[in-house]
N, C-alpha and C positions, 0 to 999 in steps of 0.2 A: 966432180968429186962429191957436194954436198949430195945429190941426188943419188949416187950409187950408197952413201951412211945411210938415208933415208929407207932405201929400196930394203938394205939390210935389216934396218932397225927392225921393221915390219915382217921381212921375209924369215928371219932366227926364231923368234917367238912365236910365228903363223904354224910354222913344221915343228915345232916341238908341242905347242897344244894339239894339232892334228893326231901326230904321232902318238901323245897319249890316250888320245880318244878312241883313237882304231886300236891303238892293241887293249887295251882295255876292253871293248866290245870283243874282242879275238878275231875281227877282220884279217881274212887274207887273200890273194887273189891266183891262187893253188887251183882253186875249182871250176876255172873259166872254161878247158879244154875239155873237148867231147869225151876224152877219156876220162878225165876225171868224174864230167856228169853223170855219167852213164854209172858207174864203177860205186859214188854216191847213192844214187838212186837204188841199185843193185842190192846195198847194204841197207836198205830203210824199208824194203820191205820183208814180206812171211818169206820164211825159203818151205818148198816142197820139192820132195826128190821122187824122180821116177824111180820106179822097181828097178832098173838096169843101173841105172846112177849107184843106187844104194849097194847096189854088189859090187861095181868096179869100185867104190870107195874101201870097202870092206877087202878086196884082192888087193888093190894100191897100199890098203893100210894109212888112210889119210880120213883124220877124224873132220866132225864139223867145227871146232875150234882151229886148227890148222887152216881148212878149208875158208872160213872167215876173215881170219886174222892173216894169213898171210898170201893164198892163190887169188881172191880175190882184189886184196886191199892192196898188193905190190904189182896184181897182173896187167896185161895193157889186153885192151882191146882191140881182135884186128879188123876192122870196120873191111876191108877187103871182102872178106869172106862171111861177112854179118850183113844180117837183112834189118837194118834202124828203120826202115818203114815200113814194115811189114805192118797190118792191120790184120785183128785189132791187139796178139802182142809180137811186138819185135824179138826177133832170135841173135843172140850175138854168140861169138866165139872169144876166147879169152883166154890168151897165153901165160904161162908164169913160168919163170921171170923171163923179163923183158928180154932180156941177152940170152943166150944159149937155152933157150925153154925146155923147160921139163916137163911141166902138164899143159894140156890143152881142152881146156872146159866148153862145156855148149848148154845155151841156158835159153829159154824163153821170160821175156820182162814184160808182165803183165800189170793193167791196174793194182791190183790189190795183193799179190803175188809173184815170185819169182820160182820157176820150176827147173830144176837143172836135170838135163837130158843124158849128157853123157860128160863122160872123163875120160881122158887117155892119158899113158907117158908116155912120152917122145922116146926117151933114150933107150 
């Protein structure tokens, strides 16, 4: 009994300074999955659009705000049908949303650039 007070003593006060340390830093561990990596990465770089891109966008009526903030940042990646090793840049494909999709994006991720090819909707 003495040793499980001890174990506690140590144990209550170790997780609540952790705990404030990590969220304070804004630690999370959200970004570990290949989807998220990718999806991250996708967002940190320049966007450039192909001429064909830029007119399905302009027929879908889907702005670059939209396009960022929500097909992107909510969509999954279907690594199925994406080439992540592709040399020297990888081409993915990327559904939104996850459940019943509605677009289906096709982008090249390059060093210094991200070049989005094409768009479609599904439905």
């Amino acid at each position: 009994m003495k040793k499980l007070k001890f174990y506690l003593i140590g144990l209550i006060p170790g997780l609540i300074i952790v705990f404030f340390i990590l969220n304070k830093k804004g630690a999370s561990c959200s970004g570990y999955l290949p989807n998220s990596r990718v999806i991250a990465e996708t967002l940190s770089k320049d966007f450039k659009y192909s001429e064909n891109f830029q007119n399905e966008m302009n027929s879908y009526k889907v702005n670059e705000k939209f396009l960022k903030d929500s097909i992107i940042t909510y969509g999954k990646i279907d690594f199925d049908r994406s080439h992540a090793q592709k040399e020297p840049c990888p081409d993915y494909v990327l559904i939104y949303p996850k459940e019943k999709p509605v677009y289906e994006l096709t982008y090249e991720k390059c060093k210094e650039a991200v070049t989005f090819t094409g768009i479609k909707k599904l439905n």
